[in-house]
Structures are given as structure tokens and as C-alpha cells.
BAVONU-590010 format. One record per residue: residue number from 1; residue in three letters; x, z, y of N, C-alpha, C, CB in turn. Coordinates in nm, 2 decimals. Glycine has a CB too. Layout:
BEGIN
   k   r   n_xx   n_zz   n_yy  ca_xx  ca_zz  ca_yy   c_xx   c_zz   c_yy  cb_xx  cb_zz  cb_yy
 NUM Ala      X      Z      Y      X      Z      Y      X      Z      Y      X      Z      Y
...
This chain:
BEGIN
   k   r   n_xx   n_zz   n_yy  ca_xx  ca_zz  ca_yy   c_xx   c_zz   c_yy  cb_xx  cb_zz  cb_yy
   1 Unk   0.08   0.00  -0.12   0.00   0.00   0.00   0.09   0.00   0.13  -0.09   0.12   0.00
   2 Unk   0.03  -0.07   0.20   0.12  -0.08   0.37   0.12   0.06   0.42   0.04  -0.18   0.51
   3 Unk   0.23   0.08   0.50   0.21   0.21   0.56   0.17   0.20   0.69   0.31   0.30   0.56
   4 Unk   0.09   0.25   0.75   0.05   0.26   0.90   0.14   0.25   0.93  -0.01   0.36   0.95
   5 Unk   0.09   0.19   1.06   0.25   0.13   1.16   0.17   0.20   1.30   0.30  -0.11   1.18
   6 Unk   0.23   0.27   1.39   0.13   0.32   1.55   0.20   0.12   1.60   0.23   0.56   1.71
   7 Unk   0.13   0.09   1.72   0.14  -0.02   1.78   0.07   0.00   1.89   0.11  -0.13   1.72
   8 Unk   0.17  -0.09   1.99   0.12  -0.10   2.11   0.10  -0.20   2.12   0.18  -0.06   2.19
   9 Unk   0.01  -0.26   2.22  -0.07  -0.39   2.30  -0.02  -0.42   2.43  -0.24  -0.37   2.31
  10 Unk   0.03  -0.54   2.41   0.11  -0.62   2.61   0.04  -0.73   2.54   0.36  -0.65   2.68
  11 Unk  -0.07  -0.75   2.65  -0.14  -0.89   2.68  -0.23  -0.87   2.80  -0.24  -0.94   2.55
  12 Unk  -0.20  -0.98   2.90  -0.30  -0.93   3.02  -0.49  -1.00   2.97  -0.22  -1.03   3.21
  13 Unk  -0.51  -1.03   2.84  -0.66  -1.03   2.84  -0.70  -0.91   2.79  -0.71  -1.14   2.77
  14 Unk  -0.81  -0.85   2.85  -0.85  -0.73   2.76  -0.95  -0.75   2.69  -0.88  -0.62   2.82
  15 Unk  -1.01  -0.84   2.65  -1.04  -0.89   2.53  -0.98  -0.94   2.41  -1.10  -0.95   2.55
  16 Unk  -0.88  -0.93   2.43  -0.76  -1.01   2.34  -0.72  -0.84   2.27  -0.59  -1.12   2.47
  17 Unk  -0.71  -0.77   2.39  -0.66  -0.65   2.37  -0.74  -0.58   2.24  -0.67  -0.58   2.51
  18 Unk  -0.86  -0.57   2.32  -1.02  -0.53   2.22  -0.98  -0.60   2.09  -1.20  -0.62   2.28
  19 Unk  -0.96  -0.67   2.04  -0.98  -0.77   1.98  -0.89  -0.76   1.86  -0.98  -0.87   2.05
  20 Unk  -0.77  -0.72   1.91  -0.64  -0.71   1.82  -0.68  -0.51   1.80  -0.44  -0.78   1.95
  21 Unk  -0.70  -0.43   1.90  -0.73  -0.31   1.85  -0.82  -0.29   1.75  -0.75  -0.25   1.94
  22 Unk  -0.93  -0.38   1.74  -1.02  -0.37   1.63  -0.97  -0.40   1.47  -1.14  -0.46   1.67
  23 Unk  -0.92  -0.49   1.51  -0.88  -0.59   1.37  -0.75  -0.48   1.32  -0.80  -0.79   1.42
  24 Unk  -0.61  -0.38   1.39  -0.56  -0.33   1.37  -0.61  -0.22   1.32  -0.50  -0.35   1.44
  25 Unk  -0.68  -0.16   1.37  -0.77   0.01   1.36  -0.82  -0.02   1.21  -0.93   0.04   1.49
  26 Unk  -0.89  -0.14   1.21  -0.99  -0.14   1.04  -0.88  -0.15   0.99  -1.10  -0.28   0.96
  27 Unk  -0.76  -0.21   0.96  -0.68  -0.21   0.87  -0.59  -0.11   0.82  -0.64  -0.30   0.88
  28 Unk  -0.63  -0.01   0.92  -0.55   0.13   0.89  -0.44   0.18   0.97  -0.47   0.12   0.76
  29 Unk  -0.44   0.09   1.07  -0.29   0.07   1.16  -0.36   0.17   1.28  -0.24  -0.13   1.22
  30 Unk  -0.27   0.21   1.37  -0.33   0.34   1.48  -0.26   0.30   1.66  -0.23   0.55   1.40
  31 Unk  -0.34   0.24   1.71  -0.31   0.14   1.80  -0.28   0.28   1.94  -0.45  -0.01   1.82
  32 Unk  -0.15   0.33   1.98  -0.16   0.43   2.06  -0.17   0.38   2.19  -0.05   0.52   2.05
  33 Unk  -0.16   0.26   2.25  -0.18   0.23   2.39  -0.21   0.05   2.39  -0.03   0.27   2.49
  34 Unk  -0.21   0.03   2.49  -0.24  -0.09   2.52  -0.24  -0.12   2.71  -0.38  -0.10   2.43
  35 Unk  -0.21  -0.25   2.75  -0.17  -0.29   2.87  -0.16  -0.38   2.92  -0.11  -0.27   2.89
  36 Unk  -0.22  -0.50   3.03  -0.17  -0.58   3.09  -0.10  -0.61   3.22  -0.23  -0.62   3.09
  37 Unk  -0.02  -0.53   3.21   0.07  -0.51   3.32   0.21  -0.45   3.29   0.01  -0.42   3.40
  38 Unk   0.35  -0.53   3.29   0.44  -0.48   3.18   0.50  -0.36   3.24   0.56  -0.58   3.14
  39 Unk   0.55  -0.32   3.39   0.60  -0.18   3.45   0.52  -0.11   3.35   0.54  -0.14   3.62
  40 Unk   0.38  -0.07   3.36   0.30   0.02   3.32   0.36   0.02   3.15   0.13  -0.02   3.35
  41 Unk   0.32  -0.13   3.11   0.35  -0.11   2.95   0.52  -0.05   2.95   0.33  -0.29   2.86
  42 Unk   0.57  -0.09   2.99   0.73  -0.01   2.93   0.77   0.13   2.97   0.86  -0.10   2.99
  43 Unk   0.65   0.19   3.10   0.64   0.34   3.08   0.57   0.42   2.99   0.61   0.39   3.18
  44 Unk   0.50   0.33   2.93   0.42   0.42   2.84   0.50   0.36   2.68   0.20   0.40   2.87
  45 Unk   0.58   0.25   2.69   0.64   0.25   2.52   0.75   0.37   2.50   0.73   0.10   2.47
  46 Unk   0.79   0.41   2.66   0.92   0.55   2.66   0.83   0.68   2.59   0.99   0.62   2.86
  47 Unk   0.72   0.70   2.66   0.69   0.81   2.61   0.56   0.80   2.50   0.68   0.89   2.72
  48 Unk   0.52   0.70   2.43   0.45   0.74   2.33   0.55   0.65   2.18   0.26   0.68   2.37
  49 Unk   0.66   0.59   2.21   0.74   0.55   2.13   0.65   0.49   1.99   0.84   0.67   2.11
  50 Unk   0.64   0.40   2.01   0.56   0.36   1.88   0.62   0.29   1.77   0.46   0.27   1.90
  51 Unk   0.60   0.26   1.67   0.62   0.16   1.59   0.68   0.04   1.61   0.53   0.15   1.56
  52 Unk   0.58  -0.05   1.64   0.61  -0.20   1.68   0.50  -0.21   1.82   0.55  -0.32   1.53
  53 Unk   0.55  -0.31   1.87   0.47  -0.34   2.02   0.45  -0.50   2.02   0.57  -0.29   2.17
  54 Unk   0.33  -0.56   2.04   0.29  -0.67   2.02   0.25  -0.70   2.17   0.19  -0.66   1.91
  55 Unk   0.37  -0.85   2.15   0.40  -0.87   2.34   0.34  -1.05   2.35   0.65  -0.86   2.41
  56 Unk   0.24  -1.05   2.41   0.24  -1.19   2.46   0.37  -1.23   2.56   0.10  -1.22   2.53
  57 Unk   0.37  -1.39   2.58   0.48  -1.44   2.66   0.42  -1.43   2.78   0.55  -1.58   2.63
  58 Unk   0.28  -1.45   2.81   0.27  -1.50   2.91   0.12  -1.35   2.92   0.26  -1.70   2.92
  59 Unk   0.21  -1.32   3.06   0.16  -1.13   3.13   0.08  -1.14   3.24   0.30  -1.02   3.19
  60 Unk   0.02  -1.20   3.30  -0.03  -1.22   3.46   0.10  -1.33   3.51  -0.04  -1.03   3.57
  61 Unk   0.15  -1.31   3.63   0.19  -1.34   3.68   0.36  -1.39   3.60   0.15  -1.26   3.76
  62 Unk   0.37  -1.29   3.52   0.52  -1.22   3.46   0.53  -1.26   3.31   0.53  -1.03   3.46
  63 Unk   0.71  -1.29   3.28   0.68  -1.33   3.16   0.68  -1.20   3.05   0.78  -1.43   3.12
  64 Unk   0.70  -1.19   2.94   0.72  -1.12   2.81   0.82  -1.10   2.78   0.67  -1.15   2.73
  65 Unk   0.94  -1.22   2.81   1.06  -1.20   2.81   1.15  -1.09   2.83   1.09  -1.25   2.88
  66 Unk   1.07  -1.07   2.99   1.12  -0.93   3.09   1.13  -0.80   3.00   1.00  -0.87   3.24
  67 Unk   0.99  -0.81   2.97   0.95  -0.69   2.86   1.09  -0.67   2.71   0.77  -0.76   2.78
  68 Unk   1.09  -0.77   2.69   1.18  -0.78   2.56   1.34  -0.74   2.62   1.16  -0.97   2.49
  69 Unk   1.34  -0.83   2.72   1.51  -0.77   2.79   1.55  -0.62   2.81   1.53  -0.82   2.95
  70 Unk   1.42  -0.60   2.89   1.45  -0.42   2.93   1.44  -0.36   2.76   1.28  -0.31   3.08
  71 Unk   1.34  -0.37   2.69   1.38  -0.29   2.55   1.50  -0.28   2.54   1.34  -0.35   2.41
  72 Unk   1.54  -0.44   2.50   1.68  -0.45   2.44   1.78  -0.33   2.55   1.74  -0.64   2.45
  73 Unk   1.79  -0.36   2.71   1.85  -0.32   2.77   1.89  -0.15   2.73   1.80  -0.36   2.87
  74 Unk   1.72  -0.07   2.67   1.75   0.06   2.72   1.75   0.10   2.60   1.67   0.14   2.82
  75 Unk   1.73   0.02   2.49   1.80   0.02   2.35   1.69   0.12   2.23   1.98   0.10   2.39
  76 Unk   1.55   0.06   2.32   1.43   0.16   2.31   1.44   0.12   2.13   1.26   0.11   2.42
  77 Unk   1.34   0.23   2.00   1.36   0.20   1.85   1.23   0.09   1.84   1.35   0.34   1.74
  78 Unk   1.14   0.12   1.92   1.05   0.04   1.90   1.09  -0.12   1.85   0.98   0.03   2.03
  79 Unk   0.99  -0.21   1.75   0.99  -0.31   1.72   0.92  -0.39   1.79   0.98  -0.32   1.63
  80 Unk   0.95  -0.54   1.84   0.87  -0.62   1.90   0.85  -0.73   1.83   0.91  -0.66   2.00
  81 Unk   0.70  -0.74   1.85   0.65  -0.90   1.74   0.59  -0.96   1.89   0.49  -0.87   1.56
  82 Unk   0.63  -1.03   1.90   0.53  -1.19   2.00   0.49  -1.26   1.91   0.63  -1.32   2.10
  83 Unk   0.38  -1.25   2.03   0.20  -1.30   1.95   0.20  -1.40   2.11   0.02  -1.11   1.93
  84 Unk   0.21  -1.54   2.07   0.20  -1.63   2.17   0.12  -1.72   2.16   0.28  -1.69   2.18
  85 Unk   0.09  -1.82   2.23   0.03  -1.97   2.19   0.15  -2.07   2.22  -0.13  -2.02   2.30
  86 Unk   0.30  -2.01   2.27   0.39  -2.11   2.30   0.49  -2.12   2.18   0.46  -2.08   2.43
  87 Unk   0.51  -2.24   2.14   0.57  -2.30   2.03   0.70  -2.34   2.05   0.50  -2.40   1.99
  88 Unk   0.72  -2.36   2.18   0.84  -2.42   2.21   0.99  -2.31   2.16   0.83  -2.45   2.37
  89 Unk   1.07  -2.47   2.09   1.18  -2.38   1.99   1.28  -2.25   2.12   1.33  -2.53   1.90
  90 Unk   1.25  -2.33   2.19   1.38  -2.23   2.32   1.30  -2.14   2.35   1.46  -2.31   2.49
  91 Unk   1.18  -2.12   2.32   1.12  -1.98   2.36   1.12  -1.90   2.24   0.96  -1.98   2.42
  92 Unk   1.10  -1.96   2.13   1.13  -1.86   1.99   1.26  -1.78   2.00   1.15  -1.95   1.85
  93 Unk   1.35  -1.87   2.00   1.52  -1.85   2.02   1.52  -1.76   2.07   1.62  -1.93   2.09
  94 Unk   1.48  -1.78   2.25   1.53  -1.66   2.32   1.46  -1.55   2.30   1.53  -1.68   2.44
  95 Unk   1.32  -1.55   2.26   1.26  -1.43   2.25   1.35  -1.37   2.08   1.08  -1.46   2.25
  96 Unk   1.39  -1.45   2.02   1.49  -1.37   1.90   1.63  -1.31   1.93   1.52  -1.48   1.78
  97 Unk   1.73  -1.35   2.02   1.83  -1.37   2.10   1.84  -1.23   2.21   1.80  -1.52   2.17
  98 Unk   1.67  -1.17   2.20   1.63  -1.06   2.29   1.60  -0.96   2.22   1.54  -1.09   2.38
  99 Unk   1.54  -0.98   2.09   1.57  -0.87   2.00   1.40  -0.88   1.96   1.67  -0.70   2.08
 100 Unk   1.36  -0.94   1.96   1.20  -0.99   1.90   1.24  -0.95   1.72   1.15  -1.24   1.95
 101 Unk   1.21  -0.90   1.67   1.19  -0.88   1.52   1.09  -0.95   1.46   1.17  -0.74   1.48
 102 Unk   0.97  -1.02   1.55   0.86  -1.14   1.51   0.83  -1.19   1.57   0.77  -1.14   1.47
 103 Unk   0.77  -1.32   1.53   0.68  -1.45   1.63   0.60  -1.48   1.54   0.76  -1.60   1.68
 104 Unk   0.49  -1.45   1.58   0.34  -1.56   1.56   0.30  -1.62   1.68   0.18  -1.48   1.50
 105 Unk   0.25  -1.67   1.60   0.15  -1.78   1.69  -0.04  -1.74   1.72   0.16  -1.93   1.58
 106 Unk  -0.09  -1.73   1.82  -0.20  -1.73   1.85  -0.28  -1.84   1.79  -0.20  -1.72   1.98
 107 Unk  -0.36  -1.80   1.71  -0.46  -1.93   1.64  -0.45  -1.90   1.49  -0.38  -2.12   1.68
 108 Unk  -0.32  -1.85   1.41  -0.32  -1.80   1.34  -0.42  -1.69   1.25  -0.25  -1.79   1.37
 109 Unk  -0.43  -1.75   1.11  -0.47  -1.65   1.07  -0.48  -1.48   1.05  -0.47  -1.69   1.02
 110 Unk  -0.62  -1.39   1.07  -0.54  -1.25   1.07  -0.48  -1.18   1.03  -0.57  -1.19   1.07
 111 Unk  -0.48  -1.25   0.92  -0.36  -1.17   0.75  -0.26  -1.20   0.83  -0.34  -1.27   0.54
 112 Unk  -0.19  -1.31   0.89  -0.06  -1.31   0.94  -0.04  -1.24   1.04  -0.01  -1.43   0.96
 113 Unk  -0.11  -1.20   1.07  -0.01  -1.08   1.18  -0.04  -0.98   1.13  -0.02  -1.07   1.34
 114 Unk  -0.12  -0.92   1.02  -0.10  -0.80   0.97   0.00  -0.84   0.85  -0.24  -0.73   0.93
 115 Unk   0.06  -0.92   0.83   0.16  -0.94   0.72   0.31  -0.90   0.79   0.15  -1.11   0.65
 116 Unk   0.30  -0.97   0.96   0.36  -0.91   1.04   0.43  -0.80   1.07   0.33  -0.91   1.07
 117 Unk   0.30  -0.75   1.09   0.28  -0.55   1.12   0.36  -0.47   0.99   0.06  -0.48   1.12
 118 Unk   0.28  -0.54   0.90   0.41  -0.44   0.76   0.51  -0.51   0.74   0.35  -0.43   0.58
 119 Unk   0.56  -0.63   0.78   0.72  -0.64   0.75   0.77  -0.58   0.88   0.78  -0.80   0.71
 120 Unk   0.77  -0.58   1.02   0.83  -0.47   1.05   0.79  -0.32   1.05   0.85  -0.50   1.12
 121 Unk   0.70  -0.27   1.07   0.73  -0.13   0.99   0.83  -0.13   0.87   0.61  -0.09   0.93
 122 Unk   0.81  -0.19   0.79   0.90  -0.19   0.63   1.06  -0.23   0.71   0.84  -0.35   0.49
 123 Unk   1.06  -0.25   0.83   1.19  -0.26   0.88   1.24  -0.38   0.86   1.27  -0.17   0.84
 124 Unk   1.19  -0.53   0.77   1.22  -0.66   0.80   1.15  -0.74   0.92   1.20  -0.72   0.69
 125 Unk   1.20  -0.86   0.98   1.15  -0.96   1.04   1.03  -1.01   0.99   1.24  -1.03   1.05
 126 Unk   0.97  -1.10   1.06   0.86  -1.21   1.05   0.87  -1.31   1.14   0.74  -1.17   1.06
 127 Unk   0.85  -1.40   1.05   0.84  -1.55   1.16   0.70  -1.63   1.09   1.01  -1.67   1.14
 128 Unk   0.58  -1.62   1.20   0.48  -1.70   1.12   0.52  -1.85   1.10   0.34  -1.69   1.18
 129 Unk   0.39  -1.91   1.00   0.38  -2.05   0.96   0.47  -2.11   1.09   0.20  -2.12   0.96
 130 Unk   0.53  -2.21   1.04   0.65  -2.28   1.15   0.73  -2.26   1.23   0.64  -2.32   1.21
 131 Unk   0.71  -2.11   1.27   0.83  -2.05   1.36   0.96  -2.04   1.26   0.79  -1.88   1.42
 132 Unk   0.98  -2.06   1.16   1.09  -2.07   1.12   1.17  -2.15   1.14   1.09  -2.06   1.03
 133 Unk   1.06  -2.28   1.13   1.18  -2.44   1.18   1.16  -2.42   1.31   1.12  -2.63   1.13
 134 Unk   1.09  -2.38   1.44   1.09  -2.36   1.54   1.26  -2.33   1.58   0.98  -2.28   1.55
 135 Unk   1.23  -2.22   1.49   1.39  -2.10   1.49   1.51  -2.18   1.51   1.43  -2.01   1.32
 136 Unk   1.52  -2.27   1.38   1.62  -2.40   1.31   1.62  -2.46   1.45   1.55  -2.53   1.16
 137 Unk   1.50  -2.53   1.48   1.57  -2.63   1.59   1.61  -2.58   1.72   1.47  -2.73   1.64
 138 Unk   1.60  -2.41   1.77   1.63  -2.39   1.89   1.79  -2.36   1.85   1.53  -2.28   1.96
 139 Unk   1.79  -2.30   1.75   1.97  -2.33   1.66   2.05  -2.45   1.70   1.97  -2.36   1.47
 140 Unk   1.99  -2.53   1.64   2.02  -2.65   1.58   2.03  -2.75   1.74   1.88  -2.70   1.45
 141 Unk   2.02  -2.70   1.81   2.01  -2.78   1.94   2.11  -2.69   2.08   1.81  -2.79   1.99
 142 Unk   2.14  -2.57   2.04   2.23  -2.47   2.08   2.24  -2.46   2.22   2.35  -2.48   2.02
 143 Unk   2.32  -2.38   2.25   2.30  -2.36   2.41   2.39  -2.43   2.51   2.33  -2.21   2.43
 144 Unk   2.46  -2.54   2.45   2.58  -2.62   2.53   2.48  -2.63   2.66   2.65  -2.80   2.46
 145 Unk   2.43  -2.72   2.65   2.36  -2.75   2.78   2.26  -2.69   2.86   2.31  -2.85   2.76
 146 Unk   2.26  -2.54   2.81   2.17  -2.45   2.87   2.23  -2.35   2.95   2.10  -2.40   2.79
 147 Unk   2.20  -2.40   3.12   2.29  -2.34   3.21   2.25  -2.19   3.19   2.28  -2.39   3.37
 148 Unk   2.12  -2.14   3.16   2.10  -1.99   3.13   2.16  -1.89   3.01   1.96  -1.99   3.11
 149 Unk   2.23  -1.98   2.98   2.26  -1.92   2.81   2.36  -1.82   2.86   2.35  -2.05   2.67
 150 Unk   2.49  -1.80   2.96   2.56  -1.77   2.98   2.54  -1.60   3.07   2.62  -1.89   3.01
 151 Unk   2.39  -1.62   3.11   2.34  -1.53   3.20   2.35  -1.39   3.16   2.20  -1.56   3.22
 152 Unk   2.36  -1.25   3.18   2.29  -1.13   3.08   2.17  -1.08   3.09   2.34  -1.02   3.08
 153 Unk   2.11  -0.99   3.03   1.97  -0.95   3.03   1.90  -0.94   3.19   1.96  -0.81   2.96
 154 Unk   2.01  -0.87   3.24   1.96  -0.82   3.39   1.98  -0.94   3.51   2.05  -0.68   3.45
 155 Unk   2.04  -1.05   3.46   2.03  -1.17   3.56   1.94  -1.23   3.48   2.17  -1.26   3.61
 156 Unk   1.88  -1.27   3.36   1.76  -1.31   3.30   1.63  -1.25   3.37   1.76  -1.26   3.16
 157 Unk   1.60  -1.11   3.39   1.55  -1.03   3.46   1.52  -1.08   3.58   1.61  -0.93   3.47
 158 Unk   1.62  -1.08   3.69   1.57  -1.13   3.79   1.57  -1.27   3.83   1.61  -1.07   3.85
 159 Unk   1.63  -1.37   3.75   1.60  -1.48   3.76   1.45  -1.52   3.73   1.69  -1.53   3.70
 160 Unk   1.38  -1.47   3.58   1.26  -1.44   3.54   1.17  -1.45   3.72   1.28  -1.27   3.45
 161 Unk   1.21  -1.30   3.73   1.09  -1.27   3.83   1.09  -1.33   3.94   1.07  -1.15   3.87
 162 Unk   1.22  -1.40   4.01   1.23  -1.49   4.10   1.12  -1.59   4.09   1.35  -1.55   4.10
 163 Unk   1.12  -1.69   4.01   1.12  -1.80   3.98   0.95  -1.76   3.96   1.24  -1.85   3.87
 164 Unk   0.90  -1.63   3.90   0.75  -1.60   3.92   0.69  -1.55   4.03   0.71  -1.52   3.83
 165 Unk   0.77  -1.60   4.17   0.71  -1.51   4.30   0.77  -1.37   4.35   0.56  -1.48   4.26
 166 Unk   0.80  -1.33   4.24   0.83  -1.19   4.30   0.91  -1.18   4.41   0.90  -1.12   4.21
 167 Unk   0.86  -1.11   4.52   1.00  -1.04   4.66   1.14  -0.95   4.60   0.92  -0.90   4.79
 168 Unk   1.22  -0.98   4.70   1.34  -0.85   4.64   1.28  -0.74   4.67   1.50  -0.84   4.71
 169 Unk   1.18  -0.69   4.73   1.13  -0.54   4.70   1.06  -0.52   4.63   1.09  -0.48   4.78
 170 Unk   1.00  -0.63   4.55   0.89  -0.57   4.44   1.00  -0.61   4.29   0.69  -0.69   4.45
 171 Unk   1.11  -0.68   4.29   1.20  -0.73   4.18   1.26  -0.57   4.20   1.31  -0.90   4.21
 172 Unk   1.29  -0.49   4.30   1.41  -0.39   4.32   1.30  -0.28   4.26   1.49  -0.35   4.50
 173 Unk   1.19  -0.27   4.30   1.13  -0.11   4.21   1.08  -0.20   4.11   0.98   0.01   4.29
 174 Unk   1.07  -0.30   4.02   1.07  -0.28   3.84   1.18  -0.29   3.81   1.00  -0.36   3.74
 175 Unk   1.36  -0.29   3.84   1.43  -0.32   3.82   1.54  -0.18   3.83   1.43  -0.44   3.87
 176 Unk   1.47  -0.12   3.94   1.53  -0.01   4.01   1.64  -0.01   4.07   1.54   0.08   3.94
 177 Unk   1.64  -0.09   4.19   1.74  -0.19   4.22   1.69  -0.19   4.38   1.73  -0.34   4.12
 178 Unk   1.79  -0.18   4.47   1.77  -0.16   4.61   1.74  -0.33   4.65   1.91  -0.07   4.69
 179 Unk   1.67  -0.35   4.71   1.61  -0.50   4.79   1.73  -0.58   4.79   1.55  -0.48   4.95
 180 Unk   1.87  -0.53   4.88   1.97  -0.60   4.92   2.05  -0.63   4.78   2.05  -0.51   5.04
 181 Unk   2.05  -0.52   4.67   2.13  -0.56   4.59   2.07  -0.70   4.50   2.17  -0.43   4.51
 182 Unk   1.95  -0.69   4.53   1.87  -0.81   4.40   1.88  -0.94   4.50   1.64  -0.77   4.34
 183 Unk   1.89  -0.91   4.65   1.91  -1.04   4.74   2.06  -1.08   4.67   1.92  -0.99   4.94
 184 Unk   2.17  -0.98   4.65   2.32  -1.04   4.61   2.30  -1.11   4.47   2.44  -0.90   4.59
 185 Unk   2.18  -1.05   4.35   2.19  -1.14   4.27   2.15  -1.23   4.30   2.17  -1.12   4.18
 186 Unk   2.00  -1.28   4.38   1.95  -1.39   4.42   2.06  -1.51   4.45   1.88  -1.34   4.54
 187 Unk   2.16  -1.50   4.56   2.19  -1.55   4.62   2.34  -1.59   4.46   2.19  -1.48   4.77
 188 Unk   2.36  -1.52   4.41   2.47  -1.51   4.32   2.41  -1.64   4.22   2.50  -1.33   4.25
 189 Unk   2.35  -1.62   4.14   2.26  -1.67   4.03   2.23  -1.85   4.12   2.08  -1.54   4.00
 190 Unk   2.21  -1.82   4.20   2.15  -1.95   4.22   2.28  -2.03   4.26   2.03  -1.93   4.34
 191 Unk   2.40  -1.99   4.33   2.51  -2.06   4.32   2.53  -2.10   4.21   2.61  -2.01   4.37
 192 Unk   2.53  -1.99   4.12   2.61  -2.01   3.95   2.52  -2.10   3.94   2.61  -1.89   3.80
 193 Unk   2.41  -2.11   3.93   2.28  -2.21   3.82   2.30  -2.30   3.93   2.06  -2.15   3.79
 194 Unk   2.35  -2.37   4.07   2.32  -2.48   4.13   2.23  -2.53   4.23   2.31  -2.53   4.06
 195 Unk   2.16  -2.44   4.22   2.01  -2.41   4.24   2.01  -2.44   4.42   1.96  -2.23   4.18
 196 Unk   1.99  -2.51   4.47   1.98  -2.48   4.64   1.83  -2.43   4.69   2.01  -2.63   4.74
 197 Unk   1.75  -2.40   4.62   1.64  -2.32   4.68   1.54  -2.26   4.58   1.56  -2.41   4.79
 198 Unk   1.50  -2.19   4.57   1.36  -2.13   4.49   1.32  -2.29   4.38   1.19  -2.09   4.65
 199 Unk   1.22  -2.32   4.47   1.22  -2.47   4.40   1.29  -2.52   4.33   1.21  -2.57   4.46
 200 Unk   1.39  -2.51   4.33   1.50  -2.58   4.19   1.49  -2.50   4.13   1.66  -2.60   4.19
 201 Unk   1.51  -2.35   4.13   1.53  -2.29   4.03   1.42  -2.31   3.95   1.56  -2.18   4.06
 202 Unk   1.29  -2.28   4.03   1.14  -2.30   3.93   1.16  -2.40   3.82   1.00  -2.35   4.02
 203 Unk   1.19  -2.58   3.90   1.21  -2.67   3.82   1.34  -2.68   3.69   1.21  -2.76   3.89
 204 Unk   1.45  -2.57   3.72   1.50  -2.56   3.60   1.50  -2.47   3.52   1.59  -2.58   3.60
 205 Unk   1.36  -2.38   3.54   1.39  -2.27   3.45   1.28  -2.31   3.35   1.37  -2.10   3.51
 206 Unk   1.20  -2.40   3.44   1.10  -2.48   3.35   1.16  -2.63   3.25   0.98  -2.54   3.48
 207 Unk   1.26  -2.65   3.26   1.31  -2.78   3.23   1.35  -2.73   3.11   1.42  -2.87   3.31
 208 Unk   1.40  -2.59   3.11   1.49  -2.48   3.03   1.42  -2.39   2.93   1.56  -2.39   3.13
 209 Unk   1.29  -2.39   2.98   1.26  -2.30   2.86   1.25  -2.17   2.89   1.34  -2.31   2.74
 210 Unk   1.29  -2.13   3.06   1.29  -2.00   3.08   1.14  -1.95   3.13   1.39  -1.96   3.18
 211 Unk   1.08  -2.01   3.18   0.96  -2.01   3.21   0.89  -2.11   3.15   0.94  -2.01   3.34
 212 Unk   0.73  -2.09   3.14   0.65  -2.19   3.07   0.48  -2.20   3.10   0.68  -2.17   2.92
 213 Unk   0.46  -2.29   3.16   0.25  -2.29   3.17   0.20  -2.28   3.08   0.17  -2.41   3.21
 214 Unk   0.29  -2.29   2.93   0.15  -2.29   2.85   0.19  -2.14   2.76   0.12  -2.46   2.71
 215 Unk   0.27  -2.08   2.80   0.33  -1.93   2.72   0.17  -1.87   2.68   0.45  -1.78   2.85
């Protein structure tokens, strides 16, 4: 028998939210929070520490990425499974590359992401139907030509939220990061990447796989 796994919910639909809490709860699983808003969601994965945390890519405004970087960053035990509708291999990658322990796919059947939920609890990976070759080709196509590859979590971070609107004072309190210093990465990142204004960057983080309309 599976063992209960606690799990948390990052998706900004709260019917999606409903939806996945229902299907989790019947199956025995004990859903301690839930959130569409990632600040909020990554203060409440410190202190109710769960199991696994089930992250869409695409958050309101923000990606899921962010979410996955700061884990990795603060080296939280929680497990992350992304639950997406984006297929694209350089978003598998990176969300594996960030420390994702799964990927499904939205549309998927429900057994598969509760097949999910117990291989990590049980402490293995999951990759649903096709995310495996997804996996292969974001490999298989590597990072030569991906000016972001070279970046770290915290210039991912704020390149991320750049490129989604964010000001340096709203990038500096989720980052915890004084205005002027996220202006120095601003201005830093966008020399490295080439970038001469906002607008570029949008169009190459979209060319790249760092951002995406259909996450």
C-alpha cells in the first residue's frame, strides 16, 4: 500500500486547486496547504514542510521556476513534482536541472499523478507519458547555444521576474534584496545576455525557453 505523502498545492486556479485537493484527500494523501501566489507559497512550505509540493509553471503573473530555484536555493527537503500543460523539452530540463523530482502533464490521466505522488514519497523520480523523451531531447540538444545556461539560480530569479514585469522594489522584497542591488543585477545580466532593453530580454527568454505563454 502507498504511504501517505502531506502535499502542497502552487497553482493560481482555485479550482484546479479544489480539484487536485479532492482527488488527493480520497486517495489517502493529506493536502496541508495550498496557494496561488508563490511569496505566500514558499512561506508556508518553511513552516508546514511537507512531503512533495505540486507546482504549476505558469503562477499569475510569475513563473514556477522561481518557486523551484529558491527550494533548491535554501536547500528546503520538500519534493517537487510539476504539474503543467507545457511540453516544451527546455522547460522539462530546466525544471529537472532545478531540482523538480517530477513532471506531468496537465490532461493526463489521474492514476498518473497519483503514481507520481508515491514514487516520490518512496523517494524516486517521475516523469509522466513522454516527459521522458521530452527529458532526451532537452539533453540531446544541450546548452551550447543557451545564453541562460551559464546564469545561477539567483540571476535566473531575477532575470525570471524582470522579464515578467516586476520593479526592483517588488523583485528586492521576494528576493530580499535592496532595490539598488537587483538594479546592479539588472543592469549586469542584461550586458552578459546582450540584451539592450527589457524587450530583448522578454524576446530571448521567450526564444529560450525561460519564459513561456502556454506554461
Amino acid at each position: 500500500m502507498t504511504q501517505p505523502a502531506r502535499v502542497y498545492l502552487v497553482d493560481d486556479h482555485a479550482m484546479v486547486r479544489q480539484g487536485l485537493r479532492a482527488l488527493l484527500t480520497e486517495a489517502g494523501h493529506e493536502v496541508v496547504g495550498d496557494s496561488g501566489d508563490l511569496t505566500t507559497a514558499l512561506a508556508q512550505l518553511q513552516q508546514l514542510a511537507p512531503d512533495v509540493v505540486l507546482v504549476d509553471l505558469s503562477v499569475g503573473p510569475r513563473s514556477g521556476m522561481e518557486l523551484l530555484a529558491e527550494l533548491q536555493r535554501r536547500r528546503l527537503a520538500v519534493r517537487p513534482l510539476v504539474l503543467t500543460m507545457s511540453a516544451q523539452p527546455r522547460h522539462v530540463g530546466m525544471a529537472l536541472r532545478l531540482g523538480a523530482s517530477g513532471y506531468v502533464l496537465k490532461g493526463s490521466p489521474s492514476e498518473e499523478l497519483l503514481q507520481a505522488i508515491a514514487a516520490l514519497r518512496g523517494g524516486r523520480r517521475h516523469l509522466g507519458p513522454g516527459v521522458a523523451e521530452l527529458a532526451a531531447r532537452a539533453l540531446a540538444q544541450g546548452d551550447g547555444e543557451d545564453p541562460f545556461a551559464g546564469l545561477s539560480v539567483r540571476e535566473r530569479q531575477v532575470v525570471s521576474m524582470v522579464v515578467n514585469g516586476h520593479s526592483s522594489s517588488e523583485i528586492g522584497a521576494t528576493l530580499h534584496l535592496s532595490p539598488k542591488t537587483v538594479d546592479s543585477y539588472r543592469s549586469r545580466l542584461m550586458a552578459k545576455l546582450g540584451a539592450p532593453d527589457v524587450t530583448a530580454l522578454v524576446k530571448l527568454a521567450l526564444r529560450h525557453g525561460l519564459i513561456s505563454n502556454d506554461a
